[in-house]
VEXKOLDO-290271 format. One record per residue (C-alpha): residue number from 1; residue in three letters; x, y, z. Coordinates in steps of 0.1 Angstrom, whole numbers, plus 5000, padded with zeros to 4 digits. Layout:
<rs>
{NUM; ALA; {X; Y; Z}};
...
</rs>
This chain:
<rs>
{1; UNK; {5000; 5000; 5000}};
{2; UNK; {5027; 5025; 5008}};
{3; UNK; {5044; 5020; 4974}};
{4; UNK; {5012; 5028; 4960}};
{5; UNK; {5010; 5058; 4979}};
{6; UNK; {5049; 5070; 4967}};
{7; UNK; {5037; 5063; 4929}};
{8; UNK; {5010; 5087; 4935}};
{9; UNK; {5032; 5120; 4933}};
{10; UNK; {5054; 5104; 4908}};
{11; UNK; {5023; 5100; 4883}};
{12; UNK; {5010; 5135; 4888}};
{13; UNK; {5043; 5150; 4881}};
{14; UNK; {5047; 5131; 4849}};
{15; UNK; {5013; 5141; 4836}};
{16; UNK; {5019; 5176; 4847}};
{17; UNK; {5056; 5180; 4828}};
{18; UNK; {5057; 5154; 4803}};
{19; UNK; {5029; 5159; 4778}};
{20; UNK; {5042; 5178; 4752}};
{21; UNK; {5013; 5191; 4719}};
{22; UNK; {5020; 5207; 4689}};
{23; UNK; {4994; 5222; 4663}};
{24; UNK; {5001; 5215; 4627}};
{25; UNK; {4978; 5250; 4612}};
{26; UNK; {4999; 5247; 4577}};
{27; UNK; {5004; 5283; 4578}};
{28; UNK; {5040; 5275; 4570}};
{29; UNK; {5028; 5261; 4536}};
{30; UNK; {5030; 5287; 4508}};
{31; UNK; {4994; 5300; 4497}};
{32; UNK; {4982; 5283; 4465}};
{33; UNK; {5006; 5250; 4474}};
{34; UNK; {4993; 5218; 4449}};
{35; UNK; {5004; 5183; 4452}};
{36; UNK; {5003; 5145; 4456}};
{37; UNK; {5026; 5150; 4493}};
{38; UNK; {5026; 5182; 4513}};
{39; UNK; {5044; 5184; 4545}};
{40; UNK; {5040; 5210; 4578}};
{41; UNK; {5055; 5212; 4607}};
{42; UNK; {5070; 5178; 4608}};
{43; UNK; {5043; 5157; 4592}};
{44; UNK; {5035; 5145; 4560}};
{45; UNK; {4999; 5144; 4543}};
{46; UNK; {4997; 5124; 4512}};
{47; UNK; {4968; 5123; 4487}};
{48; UNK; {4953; 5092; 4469}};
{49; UNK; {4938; 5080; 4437}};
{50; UNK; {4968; 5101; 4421}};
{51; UNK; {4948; 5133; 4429}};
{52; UNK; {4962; 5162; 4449}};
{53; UNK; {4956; 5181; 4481}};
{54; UNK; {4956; 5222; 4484}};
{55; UNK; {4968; 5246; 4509}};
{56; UNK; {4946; 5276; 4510}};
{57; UNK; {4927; 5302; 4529}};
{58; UNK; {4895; 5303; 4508}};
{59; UNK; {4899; 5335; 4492}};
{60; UNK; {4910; 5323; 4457}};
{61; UNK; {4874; 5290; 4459}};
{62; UNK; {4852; 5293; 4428}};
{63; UNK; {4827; 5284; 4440}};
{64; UNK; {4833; 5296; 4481}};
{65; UNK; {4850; 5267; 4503}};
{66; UNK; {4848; 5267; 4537}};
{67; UNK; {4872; 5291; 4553}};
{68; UNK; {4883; 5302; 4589}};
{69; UNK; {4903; 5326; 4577}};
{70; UNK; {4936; 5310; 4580}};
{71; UNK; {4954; 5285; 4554}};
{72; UNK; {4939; 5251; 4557}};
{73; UNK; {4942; 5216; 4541}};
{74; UNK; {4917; 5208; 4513}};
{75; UNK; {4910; 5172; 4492}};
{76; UNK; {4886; 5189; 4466}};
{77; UNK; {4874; 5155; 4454}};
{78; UNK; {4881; 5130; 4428}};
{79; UNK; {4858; 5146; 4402}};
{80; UNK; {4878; 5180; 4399}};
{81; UNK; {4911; 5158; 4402}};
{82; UNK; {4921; 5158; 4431}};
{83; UNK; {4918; 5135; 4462}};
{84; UNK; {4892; 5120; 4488}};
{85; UNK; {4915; 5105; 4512}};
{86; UNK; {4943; 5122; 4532}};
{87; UNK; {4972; 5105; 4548}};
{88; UNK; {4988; 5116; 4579}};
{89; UNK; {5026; 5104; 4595}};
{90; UNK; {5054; 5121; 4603}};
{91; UNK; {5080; 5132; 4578}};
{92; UNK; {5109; 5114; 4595}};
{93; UNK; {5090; 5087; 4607}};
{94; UNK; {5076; 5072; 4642}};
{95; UNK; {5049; 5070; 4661}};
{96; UNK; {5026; 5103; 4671}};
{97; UNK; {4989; 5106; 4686}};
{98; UNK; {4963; 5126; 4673}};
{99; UNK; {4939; 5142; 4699}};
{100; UNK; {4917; 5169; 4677}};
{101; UNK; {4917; 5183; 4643}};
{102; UNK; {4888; 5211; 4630}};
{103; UNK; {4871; 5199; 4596}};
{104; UNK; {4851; 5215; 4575}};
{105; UNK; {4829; 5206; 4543}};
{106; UNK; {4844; 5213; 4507}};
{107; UNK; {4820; 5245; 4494}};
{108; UNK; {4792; 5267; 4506}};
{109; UNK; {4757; 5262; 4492}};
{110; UNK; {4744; 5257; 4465}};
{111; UNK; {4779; 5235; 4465}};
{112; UNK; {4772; 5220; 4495}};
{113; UNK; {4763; 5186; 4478}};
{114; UNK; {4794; 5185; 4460}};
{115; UNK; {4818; 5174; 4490}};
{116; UNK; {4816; 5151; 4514}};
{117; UNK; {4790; 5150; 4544}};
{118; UNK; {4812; 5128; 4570}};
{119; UNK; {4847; 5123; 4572}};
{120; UNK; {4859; 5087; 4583}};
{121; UNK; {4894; 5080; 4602}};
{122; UNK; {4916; 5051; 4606}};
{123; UNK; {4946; 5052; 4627}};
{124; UNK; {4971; 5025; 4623}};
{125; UNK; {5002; 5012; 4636}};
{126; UNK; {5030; 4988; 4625}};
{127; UNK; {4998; 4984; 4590}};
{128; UNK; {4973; 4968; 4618}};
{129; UNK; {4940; 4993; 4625}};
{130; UNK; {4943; 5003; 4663}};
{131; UNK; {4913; 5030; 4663}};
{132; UNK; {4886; 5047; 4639}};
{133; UNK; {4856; 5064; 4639}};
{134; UNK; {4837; 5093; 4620}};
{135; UNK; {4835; 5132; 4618}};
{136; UNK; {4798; 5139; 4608}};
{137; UNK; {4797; 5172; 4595}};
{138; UNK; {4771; 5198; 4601}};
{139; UNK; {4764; 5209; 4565}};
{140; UNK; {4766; 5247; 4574}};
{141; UNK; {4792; 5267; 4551}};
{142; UNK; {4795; 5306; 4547}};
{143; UNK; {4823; 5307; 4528}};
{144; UNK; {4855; 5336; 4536}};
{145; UNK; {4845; 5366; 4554}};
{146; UNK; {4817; 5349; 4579}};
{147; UNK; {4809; 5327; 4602}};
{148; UNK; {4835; 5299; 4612}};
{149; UNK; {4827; 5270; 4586}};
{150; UNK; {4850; 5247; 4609}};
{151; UNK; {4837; 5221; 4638}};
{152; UNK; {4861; 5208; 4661}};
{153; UNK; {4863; 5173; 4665}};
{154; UNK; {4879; 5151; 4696}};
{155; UNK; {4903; 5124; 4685}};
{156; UNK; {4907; 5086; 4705}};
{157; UNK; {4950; 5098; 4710}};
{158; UNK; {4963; 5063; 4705}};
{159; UNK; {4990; 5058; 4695}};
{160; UNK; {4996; 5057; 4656}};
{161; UNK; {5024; 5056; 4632}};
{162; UNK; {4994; 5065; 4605}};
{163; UNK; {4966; 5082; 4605}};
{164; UNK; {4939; 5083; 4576}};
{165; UNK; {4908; 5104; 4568}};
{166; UNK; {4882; 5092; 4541}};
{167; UNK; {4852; 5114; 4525}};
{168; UNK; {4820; 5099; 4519}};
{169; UNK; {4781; 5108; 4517}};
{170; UNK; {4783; 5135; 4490}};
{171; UNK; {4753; 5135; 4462}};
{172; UNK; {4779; 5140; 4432}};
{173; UNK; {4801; 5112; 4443}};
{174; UNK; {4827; 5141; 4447}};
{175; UNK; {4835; 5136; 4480}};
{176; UNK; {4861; 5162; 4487}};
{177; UNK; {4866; 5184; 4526}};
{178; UNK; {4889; 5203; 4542}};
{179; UNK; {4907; 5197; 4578}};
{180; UNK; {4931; 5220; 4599}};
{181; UNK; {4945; 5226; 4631}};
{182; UNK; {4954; 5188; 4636}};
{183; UNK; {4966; 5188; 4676}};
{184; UNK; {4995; 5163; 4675}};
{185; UNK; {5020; 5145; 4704}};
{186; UNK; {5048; 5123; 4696}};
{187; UNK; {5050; 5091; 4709}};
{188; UNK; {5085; 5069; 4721}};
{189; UNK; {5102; 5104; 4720}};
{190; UNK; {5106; 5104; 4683}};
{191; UNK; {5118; 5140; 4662}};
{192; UNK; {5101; 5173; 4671}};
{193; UNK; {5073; 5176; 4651}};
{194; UNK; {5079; 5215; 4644}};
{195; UNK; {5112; 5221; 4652}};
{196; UNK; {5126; 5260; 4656}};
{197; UNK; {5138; 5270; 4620}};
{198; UNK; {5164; 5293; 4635}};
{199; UNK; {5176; 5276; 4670}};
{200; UNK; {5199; 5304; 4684}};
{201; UNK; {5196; 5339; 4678}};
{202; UNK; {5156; 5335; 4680}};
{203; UNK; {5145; 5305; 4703}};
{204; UNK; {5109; 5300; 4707}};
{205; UNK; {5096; 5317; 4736}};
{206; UNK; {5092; 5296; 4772}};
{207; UNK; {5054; 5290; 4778}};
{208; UNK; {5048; 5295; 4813}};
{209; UNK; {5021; 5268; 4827}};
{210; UNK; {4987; 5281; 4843}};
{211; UNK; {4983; 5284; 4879}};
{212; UNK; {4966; 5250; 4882}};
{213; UNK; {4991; 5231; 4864}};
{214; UNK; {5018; 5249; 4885}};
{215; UNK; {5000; 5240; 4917}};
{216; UNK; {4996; 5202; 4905}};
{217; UNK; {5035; 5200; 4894}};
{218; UNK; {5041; 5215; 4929}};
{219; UNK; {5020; 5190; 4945}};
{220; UNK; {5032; 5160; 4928}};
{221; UNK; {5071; 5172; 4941}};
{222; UNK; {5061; 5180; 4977}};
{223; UNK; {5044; 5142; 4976}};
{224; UNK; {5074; 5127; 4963}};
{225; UNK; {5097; 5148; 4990}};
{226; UNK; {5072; 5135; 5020}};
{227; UNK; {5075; 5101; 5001}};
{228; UNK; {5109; 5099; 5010}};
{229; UNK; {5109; 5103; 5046}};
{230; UNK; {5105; 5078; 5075}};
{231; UNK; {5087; 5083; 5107}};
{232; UNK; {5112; 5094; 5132}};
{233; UNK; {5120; 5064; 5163}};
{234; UNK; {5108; 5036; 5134}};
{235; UNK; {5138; 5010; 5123}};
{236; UNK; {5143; 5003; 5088}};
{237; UNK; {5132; 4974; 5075}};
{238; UNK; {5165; 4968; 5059}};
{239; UNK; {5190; 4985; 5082}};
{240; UNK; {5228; 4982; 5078}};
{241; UNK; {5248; 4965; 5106}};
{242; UNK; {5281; 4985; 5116}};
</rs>
């Protein structure tokens, strides 16, 4: 029971300082970027059937895409030639978790049809499925300049090496959405997912915690402090003989 009791502090300590997020918002992708593979901030998205994915913030969509006025990550669908699947891993390689992501359908009305109502995910490690699930869309789309076209969704986090999203339920077979602000963690202490471009002169700034995760590291060292120390007059169990 009392080892139980050190682990306590130990536990609360590690949950408090250990869990490190990044959030993979593409806005380090050029405007207007095309292609089969694009990568930000440490990851790789891939597109299928050949087709292509798009980096944009919805000012250049004929007809208006959803938008939340920052760059995002399209798959404008198979029938305008690009792709209905995205691909998520990390560029170097190893395993990550994936706890949220904001998606969005593909246009605004009278488009709406022409994109994909739910978004499916698969999440897979060493090529066997570990989790999946759906994003079911809420069919409401503005376009640039209103209302933010984007849902956020809460991801399972398990552990992954791979992580893919599928469109499905359009009426044109079309198929096509849009996803950004994935919240990533790496997993087995693999490469930082968005390292600092320019390490010295300009380091990235030290995020101070907030007052409750402060007071939860603090209590989790105190525990492990009080942990250590034996009731005074009581023999060890294990003394040393002189």
């Amino acid at each position: 029971m009392n080892s139980i009791i050190k682990l306590i502090p130990v536990l609360c300590a590690a949950l408090v300082f250990n869990a490190q997020a990044a959030v993979i918002d593409f806005e380090d992708v050029a405007e207007g970027t095309e292609g089969t593979s694009i990568v930000s901030g440490g990851f790789r998205f891939d597109a299928n059937n050949a087709g292509a994915i798009y980096v944009t913030n919805g000012v250049r969509c004929a007809p208006p895409c959803a938008s939340n006025g920052t760059r995002t990550l399209m798959a404008a669908g198979v029938l305008l030639g690009y792709a209905d699947q995205v691909t998520v891993s990390l560029a170097a390689g190893g395993d990550f978790r994936l706890t949220s992501v904001d998606a969005a359908e593909l246009f605004s009305f009278p488009f709406l049809a022409d994109g994909a109502s739910v978004i499916t995910f698969q999440g897979f490690a060493d090529g066997a499925m570990v989790t999946g699930g759906s994003l079911v869309l809420d069919q409401l789309v503005d376009g640039p300049g209103g209302l933010n076209d984007f849902q956020t969704f809460t991801l399972p986090g398990t552990v992954v090496d791979t992580f893919v999203f599928t469109g499905l339920g359009s009426l044109t077979g079309n198929d096509g959405f849009t996803l950004d602000n994935f919240v990533v963690e790496l997993a087995g202490g693999g490469p930082d997912p968005d390292p600092d471009p320019d390490p010295d002169p300009d380091p990235d700034p030290i995020e101070m915690p907030e007052p409750g995760t402060m007071a939860l590291g603090a209590l989790g060292i105190i525990g492990m402090s009080f942990a250590r120390r034996r009731p005074a007059g009581r023999t060890p169990a294990c003394s040393r003989s002189s």
